[in-house]
C-alpha positions as CSV (number, residue, x, y, z in Angstrom):
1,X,-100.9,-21.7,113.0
2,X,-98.4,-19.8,115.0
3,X,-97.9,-16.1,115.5
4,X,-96.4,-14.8,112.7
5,X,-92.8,-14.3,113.5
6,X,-91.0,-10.5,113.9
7,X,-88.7,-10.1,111.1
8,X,-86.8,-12.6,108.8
9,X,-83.7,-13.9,110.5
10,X,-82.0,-13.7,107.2
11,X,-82.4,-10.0,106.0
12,X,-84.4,-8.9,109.1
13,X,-87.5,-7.8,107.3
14,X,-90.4,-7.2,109.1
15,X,-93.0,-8.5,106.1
16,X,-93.6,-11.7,106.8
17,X,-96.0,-13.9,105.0
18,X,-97.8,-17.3,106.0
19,X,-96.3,-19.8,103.5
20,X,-97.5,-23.7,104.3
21,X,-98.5,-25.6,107.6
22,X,-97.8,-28.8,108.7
23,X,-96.6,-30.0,111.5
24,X,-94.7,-26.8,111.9
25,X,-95.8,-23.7,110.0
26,X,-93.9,-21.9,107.5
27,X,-93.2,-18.1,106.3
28,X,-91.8,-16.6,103.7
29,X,-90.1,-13.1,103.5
30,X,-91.2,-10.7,101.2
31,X,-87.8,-8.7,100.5
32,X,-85.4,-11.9,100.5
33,X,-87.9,-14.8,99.6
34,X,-86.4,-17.1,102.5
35,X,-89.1,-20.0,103.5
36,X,-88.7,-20.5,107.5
37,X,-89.6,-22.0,110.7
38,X,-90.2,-19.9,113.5
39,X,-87.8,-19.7,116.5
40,X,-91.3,-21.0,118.4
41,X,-90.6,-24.5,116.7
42,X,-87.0,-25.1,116.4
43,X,-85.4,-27.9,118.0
44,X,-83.4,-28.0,121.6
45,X,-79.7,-27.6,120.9
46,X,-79.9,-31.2,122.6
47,X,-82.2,-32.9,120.2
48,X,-80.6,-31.0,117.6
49,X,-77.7,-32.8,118.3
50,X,-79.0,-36.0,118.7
51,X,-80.4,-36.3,115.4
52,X,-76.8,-35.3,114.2
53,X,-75.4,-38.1,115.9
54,X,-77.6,-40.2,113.7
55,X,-75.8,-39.5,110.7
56,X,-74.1,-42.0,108.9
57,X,-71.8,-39.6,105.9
58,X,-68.3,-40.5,106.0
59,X,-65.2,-40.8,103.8
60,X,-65.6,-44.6,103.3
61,X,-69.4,-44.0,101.4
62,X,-69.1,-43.4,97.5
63,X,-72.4,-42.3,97.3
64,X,-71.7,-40.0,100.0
65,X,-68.8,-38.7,98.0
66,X,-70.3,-38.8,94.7
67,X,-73.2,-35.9,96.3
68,X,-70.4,-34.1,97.5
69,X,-68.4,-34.1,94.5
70,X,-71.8,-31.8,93.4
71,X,-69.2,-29.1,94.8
72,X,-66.1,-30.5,95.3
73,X,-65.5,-30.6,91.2
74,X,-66.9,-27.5,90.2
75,X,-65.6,-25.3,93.4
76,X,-61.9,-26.9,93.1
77,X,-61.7,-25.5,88.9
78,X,-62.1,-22.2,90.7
79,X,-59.4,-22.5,93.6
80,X,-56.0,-21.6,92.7
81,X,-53.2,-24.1,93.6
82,X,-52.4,-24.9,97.3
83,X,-55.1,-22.4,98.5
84,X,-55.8,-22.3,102.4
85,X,-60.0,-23.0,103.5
86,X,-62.4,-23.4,106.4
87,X,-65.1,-26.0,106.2
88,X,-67.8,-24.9,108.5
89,X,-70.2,-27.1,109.5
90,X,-68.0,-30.2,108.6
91,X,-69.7,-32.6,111.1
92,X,-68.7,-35.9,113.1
93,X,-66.8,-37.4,109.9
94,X,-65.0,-34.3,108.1
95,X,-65.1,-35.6,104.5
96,X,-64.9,-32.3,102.7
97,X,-61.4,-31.4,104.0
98,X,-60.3,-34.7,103.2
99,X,-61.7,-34.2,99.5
100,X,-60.3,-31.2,99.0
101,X,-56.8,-31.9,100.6
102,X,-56.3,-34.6,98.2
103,X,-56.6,-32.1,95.7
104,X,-53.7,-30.1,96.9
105,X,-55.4,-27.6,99.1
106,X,-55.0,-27.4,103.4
107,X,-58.8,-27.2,105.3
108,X,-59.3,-26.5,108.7
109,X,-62.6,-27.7,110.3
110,X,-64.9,-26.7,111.9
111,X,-68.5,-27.6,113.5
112,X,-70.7,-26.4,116.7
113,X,-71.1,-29.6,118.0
114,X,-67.9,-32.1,116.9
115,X,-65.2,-29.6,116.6
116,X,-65.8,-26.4,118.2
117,X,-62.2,-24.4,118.1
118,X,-63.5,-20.8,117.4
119,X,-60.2,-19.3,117.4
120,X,-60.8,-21.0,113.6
121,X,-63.7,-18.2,113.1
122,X,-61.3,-15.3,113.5
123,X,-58.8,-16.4,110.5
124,X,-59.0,-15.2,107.0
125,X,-59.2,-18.2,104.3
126,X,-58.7,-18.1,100.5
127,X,-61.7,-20.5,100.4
128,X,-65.0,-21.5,102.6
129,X,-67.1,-24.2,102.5
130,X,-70.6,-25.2,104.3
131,X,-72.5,-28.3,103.1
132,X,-75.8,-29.1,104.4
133,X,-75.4,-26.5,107.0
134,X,-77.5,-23.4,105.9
135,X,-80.6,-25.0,106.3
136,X,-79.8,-25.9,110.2
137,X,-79.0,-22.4,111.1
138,X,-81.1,-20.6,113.8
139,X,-79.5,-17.1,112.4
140,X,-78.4,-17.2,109.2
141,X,-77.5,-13.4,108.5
142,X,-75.2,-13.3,111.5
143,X,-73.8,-17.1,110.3
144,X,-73.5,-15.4,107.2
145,X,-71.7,-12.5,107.7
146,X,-68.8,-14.5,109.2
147,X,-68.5,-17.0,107.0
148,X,-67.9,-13.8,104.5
149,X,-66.0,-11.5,106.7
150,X,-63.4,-14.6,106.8
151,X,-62.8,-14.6,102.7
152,X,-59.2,-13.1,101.5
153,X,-60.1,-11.0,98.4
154,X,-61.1,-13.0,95.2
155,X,-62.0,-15.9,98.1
156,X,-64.6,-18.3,97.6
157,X,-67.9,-19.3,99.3
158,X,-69.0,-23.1,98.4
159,X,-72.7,-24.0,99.6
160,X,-74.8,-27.5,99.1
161,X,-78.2,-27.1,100.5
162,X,-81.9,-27.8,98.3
163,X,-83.5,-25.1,97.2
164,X,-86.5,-24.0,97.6
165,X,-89.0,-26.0,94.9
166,X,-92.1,-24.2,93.4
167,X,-95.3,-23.5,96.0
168,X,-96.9,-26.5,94.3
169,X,-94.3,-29.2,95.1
170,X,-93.3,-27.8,98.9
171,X,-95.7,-30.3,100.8
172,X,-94.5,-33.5,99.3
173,X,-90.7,-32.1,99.2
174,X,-88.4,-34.4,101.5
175,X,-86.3,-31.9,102.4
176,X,-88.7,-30.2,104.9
177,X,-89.6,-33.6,107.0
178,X,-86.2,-33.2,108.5
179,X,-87.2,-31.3,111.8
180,X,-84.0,-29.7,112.1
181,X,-84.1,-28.1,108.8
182,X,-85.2,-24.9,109.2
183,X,-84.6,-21.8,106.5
184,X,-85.2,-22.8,103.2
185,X,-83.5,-21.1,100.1
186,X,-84.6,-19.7,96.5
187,X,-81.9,-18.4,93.9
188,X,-84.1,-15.3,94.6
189,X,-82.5,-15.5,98.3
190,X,-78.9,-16.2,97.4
191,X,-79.6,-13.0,95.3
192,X,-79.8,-11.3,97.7
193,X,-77.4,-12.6,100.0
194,X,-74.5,-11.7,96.7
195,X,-76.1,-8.6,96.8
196,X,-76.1,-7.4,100.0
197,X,-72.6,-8.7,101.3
198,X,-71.0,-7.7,97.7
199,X,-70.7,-11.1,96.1
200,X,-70.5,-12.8,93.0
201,X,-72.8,-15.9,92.3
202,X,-73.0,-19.0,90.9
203,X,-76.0,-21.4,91.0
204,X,-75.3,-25.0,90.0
205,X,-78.0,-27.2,89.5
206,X,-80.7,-27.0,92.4
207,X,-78.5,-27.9,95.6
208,X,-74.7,-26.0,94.7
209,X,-74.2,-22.5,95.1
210,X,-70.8,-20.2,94.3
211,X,-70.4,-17.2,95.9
212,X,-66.8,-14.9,95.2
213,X,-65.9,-12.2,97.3
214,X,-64.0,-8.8,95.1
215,X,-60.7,-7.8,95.6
């Protein structure tokens, strides 16, 4: 087992509890209930990125765009007409963007690795969106905080990511083999994530979350 990490990278809590082992260990914080891998066991930024490169998700897969419609359907009832967004995180083959611009709505794009314009992380957007990002992200609270600093008043925050199953079904759950996921979420965590940045919240179905910014 490894030394228990500092503080939680999401809230920055210094209680830290073990949580599960196995080929990486696991800990849970006691004030936000994130389940994470310590900074010990993450991933090089270049096998981070290689394991990226094997992913297949693009615009031509319909069961690629029937998970993503998860969000898409419910988050685009919420938009109002022609609104202006940000998908972060949109990987290799943006298919979000292209989703939502069908509906009537202009996307930038962004991503770390396959389209890194950060002059796009200093505009304001009516809308943001981040699917099977969160879990990747080495600091979540600072990720965080600028995906919300860049919502317009009454803007929206779309998330897909798993959350976190009960204790009992965590070492058979698939989501955890990937070696680049890495903080795992509870509603009790996007709790307090609407909380402390001021947020409403919606939690749809166990992967899609809905978070509004106030006026």
């Amino acid at each position: 087992m490894q030394n228990t990490p500092l503080a939680c990278p999401l809230c920055q809590y210094n209680k830290i509890e073990f949580y599960f082992e196995d080929t990486r260990s696991y800990w849970q914080c006691d004030n936000c209930q994130l389940v994470f891998v310590a900074p010990s066991e993450h991933l090089n930024e270049a096998d981070e990125k290689e394991r990226y490169d094997l992913h297949e998700n693009n615009a031509d897969d319909e069961g690629y765009l029937h998970f993503l419609n998860k969000l898409i359907m419910p988050f685009s009832e919420r938009l109002p007409a022609g609104s202006q967004g940000l998908d972060f995180g949109c990987g290799p083959g943006p298919t979000v963007s292209l989703m939502l611009e069908e509906l009537g709505h202009k996307v930038e794009c962004y991503d770390k690795y396959y389209a890194n314009d950060v002059s796009l992380l200093a505009k304001s957007y009516d809308f943001v969106t981040s699917t099977e990002v969160l879990e990747h992200l080495r600091e979540p609270r600072e990720e965080l905080q600028r995906l919300t600093r860049m919502l317009r008043p009454n803007g929206h925050l779309g998330i897909m990511t798993k959350l976190l199953p009960p204790f009992e079904k965590f070492a058979d759950w698939h989501y955890k083999r990937d070696l680049t996921h890495i903080c795992f979420y509870s509603d009790s965590t996007f709790e307090w994530v609407a909380a402390y940045w001021d947020l409403s919240l919606e939690i749809i179905g166990n992967d899609v979350v809905i978070l509004q910014s106030g006026n």
